[in-house]
C-alpha positions as a printed Julia matrix, in Angstrom:
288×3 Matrix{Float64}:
   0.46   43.21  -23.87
  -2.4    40.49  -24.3
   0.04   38.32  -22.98
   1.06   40.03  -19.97
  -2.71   40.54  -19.22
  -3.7    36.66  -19.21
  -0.58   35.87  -16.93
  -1.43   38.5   -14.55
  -5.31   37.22  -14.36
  -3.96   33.62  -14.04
  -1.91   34.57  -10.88
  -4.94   36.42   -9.54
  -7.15   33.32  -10.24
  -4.44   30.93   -8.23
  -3.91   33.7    -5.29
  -7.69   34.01   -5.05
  -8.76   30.07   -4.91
  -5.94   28.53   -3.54
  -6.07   27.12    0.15
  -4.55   29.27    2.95
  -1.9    27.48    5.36
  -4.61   27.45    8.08
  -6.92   25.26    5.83
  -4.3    23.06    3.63
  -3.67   19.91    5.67
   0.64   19.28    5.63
  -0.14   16.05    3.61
  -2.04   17.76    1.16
  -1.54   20.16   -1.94
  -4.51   21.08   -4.15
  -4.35   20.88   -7.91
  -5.2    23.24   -9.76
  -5.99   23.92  -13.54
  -4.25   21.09  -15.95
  -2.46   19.24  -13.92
   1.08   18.89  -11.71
   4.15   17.87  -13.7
   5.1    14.49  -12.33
   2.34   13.77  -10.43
   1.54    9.88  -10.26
  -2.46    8.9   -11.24
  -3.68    6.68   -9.05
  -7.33    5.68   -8.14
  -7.03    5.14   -4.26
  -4.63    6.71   -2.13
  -4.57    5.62    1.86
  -2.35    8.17    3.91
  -3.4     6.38    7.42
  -3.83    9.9     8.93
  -7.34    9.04   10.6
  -8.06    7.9    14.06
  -6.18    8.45   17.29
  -2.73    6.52   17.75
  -2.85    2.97   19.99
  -6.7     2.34   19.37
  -7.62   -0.69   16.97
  -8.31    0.08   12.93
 -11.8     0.6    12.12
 -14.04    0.53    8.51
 -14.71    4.51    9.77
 -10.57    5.09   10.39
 -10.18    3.55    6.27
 -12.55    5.35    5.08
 -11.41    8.41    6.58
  -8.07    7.89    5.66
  -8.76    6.86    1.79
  -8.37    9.44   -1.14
 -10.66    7.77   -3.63
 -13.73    6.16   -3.9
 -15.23    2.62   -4.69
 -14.08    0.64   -1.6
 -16.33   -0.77    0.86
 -14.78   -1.48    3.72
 -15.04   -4.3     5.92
 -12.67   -6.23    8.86
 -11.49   -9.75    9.88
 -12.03  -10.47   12.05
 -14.41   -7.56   12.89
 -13.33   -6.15   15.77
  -9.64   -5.87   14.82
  -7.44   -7.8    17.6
  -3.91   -6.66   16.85
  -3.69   -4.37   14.19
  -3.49   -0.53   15.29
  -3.07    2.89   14.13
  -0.13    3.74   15.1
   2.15    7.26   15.83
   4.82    6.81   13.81
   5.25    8.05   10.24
   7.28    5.85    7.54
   7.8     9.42    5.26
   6.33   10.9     2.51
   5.17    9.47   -1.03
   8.53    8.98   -2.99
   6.55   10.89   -5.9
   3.33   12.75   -5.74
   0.37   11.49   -6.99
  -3.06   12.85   -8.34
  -6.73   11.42   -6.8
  -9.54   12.73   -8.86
  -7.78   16.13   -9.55
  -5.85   16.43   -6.19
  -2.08   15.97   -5.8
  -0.96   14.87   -2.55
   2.86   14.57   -1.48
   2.19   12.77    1.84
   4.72   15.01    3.54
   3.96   16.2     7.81
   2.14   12.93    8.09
   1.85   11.54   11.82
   0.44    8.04   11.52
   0.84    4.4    10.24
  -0.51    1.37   10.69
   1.07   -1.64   13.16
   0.05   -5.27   13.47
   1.16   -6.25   16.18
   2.97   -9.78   16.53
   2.81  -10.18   20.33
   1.82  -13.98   21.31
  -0.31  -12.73   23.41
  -3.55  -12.34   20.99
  -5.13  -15.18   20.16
  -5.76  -14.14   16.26
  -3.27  -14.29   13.76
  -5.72  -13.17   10.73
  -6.12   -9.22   10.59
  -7.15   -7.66    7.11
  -8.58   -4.62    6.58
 -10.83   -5.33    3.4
 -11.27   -2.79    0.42
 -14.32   -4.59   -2.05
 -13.87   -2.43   -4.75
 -15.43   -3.19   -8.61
 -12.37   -2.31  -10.99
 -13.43   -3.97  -14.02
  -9.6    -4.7   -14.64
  -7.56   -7.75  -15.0
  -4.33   -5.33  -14.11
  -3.81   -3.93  -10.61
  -0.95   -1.72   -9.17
  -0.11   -1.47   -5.58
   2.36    0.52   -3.46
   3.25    0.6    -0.02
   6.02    1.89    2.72
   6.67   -0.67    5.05
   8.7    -1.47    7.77
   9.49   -4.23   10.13
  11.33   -4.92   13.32
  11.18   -8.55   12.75
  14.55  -10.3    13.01
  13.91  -13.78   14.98
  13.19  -16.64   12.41
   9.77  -17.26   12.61
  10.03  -19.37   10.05
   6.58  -17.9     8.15
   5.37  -16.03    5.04
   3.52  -12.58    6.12
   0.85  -12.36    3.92
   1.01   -8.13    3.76
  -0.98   -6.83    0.7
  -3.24   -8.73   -1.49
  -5.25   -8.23   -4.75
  -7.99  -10.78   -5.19
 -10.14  -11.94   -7.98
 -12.93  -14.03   -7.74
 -12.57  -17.85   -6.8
 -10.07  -17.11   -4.44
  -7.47  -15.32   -7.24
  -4.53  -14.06   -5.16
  -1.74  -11.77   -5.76
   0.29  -11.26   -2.49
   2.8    -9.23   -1.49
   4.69  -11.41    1.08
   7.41  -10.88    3.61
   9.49  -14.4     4.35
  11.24  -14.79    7.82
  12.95  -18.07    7.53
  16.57  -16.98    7.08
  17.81  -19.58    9.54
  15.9   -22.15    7.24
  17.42  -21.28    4.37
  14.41  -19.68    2.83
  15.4   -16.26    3.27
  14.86  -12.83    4.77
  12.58  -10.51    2.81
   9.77   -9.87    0.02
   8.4   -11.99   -2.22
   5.71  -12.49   -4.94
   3.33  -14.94   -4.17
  -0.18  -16.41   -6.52
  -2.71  -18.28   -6.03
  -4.48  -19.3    -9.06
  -8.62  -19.78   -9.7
  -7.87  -23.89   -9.07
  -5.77  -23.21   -5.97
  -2.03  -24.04   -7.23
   0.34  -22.08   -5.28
   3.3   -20.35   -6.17
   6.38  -17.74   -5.29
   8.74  -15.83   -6.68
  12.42  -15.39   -5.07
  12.72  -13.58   -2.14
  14.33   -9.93   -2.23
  16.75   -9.66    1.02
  16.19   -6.92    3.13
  17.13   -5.35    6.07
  15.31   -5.39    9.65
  14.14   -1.34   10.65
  14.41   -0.25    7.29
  11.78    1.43    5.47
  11.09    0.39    1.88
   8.63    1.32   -0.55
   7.25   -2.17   -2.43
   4.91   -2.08   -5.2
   3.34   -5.09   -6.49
   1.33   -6.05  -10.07
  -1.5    -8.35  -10.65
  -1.58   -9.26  -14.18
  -4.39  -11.27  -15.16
  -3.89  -10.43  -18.44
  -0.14  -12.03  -18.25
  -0.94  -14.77  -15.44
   1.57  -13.63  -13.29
   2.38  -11.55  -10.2
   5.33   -9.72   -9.15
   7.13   -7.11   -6.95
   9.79   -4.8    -6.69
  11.64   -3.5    -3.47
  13.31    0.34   -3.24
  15.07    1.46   -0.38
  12.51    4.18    0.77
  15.6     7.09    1.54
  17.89    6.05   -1.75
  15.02    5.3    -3.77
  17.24    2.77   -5.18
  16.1    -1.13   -6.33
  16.89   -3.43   -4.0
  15.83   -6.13   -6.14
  12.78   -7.94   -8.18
  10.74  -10.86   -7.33
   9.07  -12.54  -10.29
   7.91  -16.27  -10.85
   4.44  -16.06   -9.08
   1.92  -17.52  -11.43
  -1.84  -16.6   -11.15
  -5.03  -17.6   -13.41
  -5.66  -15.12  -16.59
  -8.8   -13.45  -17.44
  -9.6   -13.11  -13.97
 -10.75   -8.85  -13.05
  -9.53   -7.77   -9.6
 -12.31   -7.64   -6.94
 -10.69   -6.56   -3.25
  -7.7    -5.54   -1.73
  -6.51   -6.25    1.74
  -3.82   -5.01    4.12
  -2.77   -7.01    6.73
  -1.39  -10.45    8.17
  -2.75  -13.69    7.93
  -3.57  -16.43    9.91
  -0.42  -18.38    8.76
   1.99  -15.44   10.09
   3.74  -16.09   12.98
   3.87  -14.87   16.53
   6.93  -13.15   17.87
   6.9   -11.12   20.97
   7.8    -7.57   20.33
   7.96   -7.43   17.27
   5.93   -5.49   14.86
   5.35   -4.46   10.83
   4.22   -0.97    9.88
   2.84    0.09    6.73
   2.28    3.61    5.17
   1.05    5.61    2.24
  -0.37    2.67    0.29
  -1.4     3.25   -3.22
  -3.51    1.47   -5.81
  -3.94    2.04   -9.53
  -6.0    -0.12  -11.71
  -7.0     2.45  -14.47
  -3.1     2.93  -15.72
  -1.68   -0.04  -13.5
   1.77    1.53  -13.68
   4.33   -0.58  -12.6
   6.51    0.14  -10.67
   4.07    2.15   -8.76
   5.01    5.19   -6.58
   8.24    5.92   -8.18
């Protein structure tokens, strides 16, 4: 009987305080009591449902678009040139994940994010800029992204980074030199406090396919790497390890974009969605 009585007062509780379909936004699903079997912990989530497709990224469009808190957001160049919201959704989250007691699925989403490779702006270098204090020398990261890409432009997209201080880089890089020989895909790539440069192999993919990447910065390891899933099998498409970056070294901003040694390519265009970042657990792989 005492039994009975507590489940009928616990569905009373969840009738009574959960949000109505009017209020709930499609992306969202609010977690209540312990917690949401398989839910993913994360410390920033960044749906990209802010701001009005075809206008230029701003700090206000992040922010509003950010499930988290800590960054401060900042542009380069600031204005944005080439790098626009966009009305096209990449999908939902491959798993659901948890922000400060909230479990979002990323499902009915209408938005992503485009840089734009036309020749005709004059700026390669377009990052939107997270400064964010993590006190830790291990950083996950997760993105969907998607290209249209297939002319060899014979450059390394710098897409994703995690910096540390002195210039510390782990990058999550996209290679288009397949007519070169260097191959068509992702790649790890680090940049160490004294400026030595390396990268992992690269992890062939397919132009206009989604894929969910996640990346690690280890500082605790010295290295960086990614993986690559196909976004709709969820299956690995492969691993990219090698990168070497300096240890000891805690992780100080993150950035999403393409920099000034991407090239130009008219018509072309990447697209990223529903990143993730997680430097309390820094579960890698990330988002799966």
């Amino acid at each position: 009987m005492k039994a009975l009585l507590l489940t009928l007062i616990i569905v009373v509780v969840v009738l009574c305080f959960a949000p109505s379909a009017e209020t709930a936004k499609p992306q969202d699903m609010l977690l209540l009591g312990a917690g949401a079997p398989g839910a993913i912990p994360v410390n920033l989530y960044i749906d990209m449902e802010a701001g009005t497709g075809g206008n230029l990224i701003t700090t206000t469009d992040a922010s509003n678009a950010t499930k988290g808190s800590g960054c401060t957001y900042s542009l380069t160049p600031d204005p944005l040139t080439r790098f626009f919201i966009d009305a096209t959704d990449l999908g939902a989250l491959l798993k659901p994940v948890s922000v400060g007691g909230t479990v979002y699925t990323g499902s009915g989403g209408t938005r992503s994010w485009r840089w734009d490779l036309d020749t005709a702006f004059s700026t390669n270098t377009q990052d939107v800029i997270c400064t964010v204090t993590t006190n830790s020398q291990r950083v996950s990261v997760s993105a969907l992204i998607k290209t249209s890409l297939n002319v060899n432009t014979f450059q390394n997209h710098d897409l994703i980074e995690i910096r540390g201080s002195s210039s510390q880089d782990c990058v999550l890089q996209f290679k288009d030199n397949s007519g070169g020989g260097g191959g068509y895909g992702f790649l790890a790539h680090g940049v160490t406090t004294g400026g030595s440069s390396s990268g992992g192999n690269v992890v062939a993919t397919t132009t206009n396919t989604t894929y969910m990447v996640t990346a690690l910065y280890d500082s605790v390891a010295g290295t960086c790497e990614l993986k690559v899933y196909n976004a709709s099998t969820k299956a690995l498409v492969g691993t990219s390890t090698g990168a070497v970056i300096s240890t000891g070294i805690n992780a100080t901003s993150f950035r999403i974009g393409n920099n000034n040694h991407a090239g130009e390519s008219d018509g072309k265009d990447f697209w990223i969605d529903q990143v993730l970042f997680d430097w309390t657990n820094a579960r890698y792989p990330l988002g799966i």
